[in-house]
C-alpha positions as CSV (number, residue, x, y, z in Angstrom):
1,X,266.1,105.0,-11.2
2,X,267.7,106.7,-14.2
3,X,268.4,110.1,-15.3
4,X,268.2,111.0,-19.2
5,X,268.5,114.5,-20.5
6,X,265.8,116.2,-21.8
7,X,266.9,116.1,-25.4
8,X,264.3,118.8,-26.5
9,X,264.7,121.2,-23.5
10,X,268.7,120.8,-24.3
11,X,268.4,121.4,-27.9
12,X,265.9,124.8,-27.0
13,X,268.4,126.4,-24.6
14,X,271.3,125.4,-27.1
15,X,269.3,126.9,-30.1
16,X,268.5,130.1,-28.0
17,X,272.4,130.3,-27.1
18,X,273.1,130.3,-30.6
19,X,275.0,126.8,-30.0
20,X,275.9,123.5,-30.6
21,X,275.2,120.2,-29.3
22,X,278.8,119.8,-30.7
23,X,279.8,123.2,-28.7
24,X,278.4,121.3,-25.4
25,X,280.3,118.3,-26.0
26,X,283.6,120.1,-26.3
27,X,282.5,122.6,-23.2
28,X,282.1,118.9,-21.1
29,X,284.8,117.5,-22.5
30,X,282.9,114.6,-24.2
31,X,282.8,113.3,-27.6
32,X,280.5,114.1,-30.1
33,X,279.6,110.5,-29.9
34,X,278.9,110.0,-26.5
35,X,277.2,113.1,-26.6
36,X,274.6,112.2,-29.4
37,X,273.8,109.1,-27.3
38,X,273.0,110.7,-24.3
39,X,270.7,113.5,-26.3
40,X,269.1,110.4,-28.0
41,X,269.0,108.6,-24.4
42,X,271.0,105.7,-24.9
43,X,273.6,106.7,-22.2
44,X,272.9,108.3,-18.9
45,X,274.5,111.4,-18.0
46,X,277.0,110.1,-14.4
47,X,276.1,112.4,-11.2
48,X,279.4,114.0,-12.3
49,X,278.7,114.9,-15.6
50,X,275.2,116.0,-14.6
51,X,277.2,118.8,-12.2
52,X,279.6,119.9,-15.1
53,X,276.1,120.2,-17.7
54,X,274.9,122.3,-15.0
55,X,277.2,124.1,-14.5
56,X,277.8,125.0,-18.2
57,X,273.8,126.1,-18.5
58,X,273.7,128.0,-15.4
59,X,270.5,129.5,-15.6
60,X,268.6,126.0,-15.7
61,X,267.4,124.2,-13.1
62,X,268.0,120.4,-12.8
63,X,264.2,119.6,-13.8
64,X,265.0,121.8,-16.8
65,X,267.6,119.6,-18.1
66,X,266.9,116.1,-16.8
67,X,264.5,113.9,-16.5
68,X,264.4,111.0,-13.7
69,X,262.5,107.7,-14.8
70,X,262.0,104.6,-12.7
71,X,263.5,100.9,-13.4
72,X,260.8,98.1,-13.1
């Protein structure tokens, strides 16, 4: 299995914060980079990082901000 951010549900909560996906990536210690390919879901968030997003949009629940897809 693989876990992708939901790009949409991200970019909502980031527009209602008034913030960046840029502001996220610097919060998480990321690049801009690597953090335009996970939004677009050509990398996958580790377990770690998936803590540290969570933490950083507290009020969101992990089926807010993720979405887990099965590999065939």
């Amino acid at each position: 299995m693989k876990v992708y951010i939901r790009n949409k549900e991200v970019k909502k909560i980031l527009i209602r914060k008034n913030k960046s996906q840029n502001w996220l990536a610097y919060k998480l210690e990321i690049s801009s980079g690597y953090m335009s390919q996970l939004m677009d879901g050509s990398r996958n968030p580790s377990p770690k990082l998936r803590e540290r997003i969570m933490k950083k949009l507290p009020e969101h629940k992990f089926d807010d901000l993720f979405d887990i897809k099965e590999i065939s």
